[in-house]
Backbone bond lengths (Angstrom), bond angles and torsions (degrees), N, CA, C in turn:
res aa  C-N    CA-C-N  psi(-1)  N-CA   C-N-CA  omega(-1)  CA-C   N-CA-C  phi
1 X - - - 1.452 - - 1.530 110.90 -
2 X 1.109 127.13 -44.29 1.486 141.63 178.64 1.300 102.55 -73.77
3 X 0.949 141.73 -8.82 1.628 146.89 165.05 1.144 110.26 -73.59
4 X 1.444 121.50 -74.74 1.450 129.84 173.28 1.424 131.29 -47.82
5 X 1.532 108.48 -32.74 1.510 142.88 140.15 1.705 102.23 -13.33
6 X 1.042 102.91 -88.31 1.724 144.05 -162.42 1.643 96.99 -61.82
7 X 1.332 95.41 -63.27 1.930 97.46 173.31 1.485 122.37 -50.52
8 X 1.752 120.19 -36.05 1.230 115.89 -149.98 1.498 88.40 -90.88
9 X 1.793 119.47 -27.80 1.632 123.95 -144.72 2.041 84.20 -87.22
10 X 1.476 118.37 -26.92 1.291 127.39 -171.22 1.696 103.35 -75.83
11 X 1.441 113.96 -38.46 1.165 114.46 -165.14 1.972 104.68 -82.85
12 X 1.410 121.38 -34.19 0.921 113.60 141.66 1.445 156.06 -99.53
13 X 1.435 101.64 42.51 1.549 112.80 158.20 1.580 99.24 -104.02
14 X 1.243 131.51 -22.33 1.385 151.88 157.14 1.842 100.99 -34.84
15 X 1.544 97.78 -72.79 1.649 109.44 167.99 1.541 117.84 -23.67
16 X 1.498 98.70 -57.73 1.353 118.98 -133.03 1.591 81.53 -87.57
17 X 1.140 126.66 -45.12 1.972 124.65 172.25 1.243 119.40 -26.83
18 X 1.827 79.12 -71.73 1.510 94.41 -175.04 1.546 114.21 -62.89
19 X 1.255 131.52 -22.78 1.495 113.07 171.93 1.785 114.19 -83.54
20 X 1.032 116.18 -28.63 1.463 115.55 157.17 1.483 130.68 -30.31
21 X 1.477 101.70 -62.43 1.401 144.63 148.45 1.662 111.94 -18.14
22 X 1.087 96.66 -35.39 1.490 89.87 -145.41 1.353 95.64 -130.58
23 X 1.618 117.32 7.20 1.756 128.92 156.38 1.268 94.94 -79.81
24 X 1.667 127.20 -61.19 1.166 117.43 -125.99 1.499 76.40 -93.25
25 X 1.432 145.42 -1.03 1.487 130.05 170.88 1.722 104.56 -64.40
26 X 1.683 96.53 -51.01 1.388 110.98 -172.61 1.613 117.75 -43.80
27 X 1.788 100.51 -50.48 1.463 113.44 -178.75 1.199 107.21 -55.88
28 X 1.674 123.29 -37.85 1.302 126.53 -161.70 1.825 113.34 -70.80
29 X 1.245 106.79 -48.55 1.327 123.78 161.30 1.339 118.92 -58.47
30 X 1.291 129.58 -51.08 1.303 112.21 158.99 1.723 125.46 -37.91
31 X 1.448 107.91 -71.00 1.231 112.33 152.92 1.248 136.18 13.10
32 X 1.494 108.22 -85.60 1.271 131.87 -165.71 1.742 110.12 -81.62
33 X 1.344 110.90 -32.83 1.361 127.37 151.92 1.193 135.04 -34.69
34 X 1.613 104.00 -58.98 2.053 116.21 176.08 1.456 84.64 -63.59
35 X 1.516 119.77 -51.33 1.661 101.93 -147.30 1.549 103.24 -55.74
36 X 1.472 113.48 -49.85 1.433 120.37 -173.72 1.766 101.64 -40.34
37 X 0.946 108.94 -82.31 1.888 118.78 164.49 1.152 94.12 -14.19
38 X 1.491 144.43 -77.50 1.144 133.54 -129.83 1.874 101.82 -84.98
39 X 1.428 78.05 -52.71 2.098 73.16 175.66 1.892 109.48 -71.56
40 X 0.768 126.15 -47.06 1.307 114.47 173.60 1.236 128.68 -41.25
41 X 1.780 104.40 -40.21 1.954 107.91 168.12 1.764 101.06 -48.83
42 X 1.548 100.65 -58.11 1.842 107.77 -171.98 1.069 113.04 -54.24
43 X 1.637 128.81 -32.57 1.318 104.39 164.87 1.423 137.97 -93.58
44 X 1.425 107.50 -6.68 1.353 121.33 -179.25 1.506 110.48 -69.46
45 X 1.212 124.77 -49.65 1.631 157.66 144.07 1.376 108.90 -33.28
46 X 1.283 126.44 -25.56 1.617 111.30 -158.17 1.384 123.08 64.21
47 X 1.114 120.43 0.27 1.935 115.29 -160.91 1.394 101.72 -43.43
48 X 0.988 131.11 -44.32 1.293 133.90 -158.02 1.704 108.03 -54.82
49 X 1.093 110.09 -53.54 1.334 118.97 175.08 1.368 135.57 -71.69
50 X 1.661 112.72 -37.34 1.091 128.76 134.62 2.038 129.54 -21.94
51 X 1.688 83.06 -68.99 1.980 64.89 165.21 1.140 120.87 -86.01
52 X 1.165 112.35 -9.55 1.884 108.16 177.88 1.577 102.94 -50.32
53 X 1.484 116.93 -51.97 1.570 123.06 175.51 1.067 121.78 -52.99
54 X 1.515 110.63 -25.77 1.640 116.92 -164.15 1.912 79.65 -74.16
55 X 1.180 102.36 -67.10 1.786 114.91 -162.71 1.542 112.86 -45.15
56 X 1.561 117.04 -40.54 2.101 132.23 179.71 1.317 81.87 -26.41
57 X 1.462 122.61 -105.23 1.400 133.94 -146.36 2.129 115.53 -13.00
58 X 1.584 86.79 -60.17 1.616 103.91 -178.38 1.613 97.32 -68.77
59 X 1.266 122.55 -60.70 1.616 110.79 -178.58 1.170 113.33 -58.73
60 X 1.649 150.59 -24.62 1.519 141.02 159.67 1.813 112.52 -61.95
61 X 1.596 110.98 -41.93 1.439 101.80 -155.72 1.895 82.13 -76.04
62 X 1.413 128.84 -50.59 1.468 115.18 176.83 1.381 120.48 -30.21
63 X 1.279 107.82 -64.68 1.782 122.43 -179.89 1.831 116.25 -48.38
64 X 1.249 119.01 -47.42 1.022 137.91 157.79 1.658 121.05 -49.43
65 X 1.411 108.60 -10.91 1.455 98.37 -173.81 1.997 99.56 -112.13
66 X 1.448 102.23 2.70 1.503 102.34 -164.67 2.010 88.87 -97.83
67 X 1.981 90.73 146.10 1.456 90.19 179.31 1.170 95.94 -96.89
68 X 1.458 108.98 161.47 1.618 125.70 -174.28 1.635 98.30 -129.05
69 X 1.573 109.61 147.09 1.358 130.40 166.04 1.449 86.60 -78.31
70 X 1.587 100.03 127.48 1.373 124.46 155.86 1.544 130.17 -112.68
71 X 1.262 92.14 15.08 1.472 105.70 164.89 1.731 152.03 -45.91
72 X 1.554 108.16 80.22 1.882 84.64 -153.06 1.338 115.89 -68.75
């Protein structure tokens, strides 16, 4: 009786792994999935470059306001 006991409580912590197992595969794949999605929209789209343009204006008039040694 204590055998079968031992076998059934072994065979489902066995269960219980493998479904653990097999979230954090799921989570993992999900994961790696959005990211693909996510950079692929940005590059398919260009976004990247797009806001870079949005941002030029403010990064020239900043840059433009700093003095520089012009010293040769």
């Amino acid at each position: 009786m204590r055998k079968k006991a031992k076998e059934i409580r072994r065979k489902k912590a066995k269960r219980k792994m493998k479904r653990k197992m097999m979230k954090v595969l799921l989570n993992l794949f999900l994961l790696v999935t959005g990211l693909f999605v996510v950079t692929f929209t940005v590059y398919f789209f260009n976004l990247d470059m797009k806001l870079t343009s949005m941002i030029e204006p403010f990064l020239l008039k900043h840059y433009d306001r700093i003095e520089r040694n012009q010293h040769l």
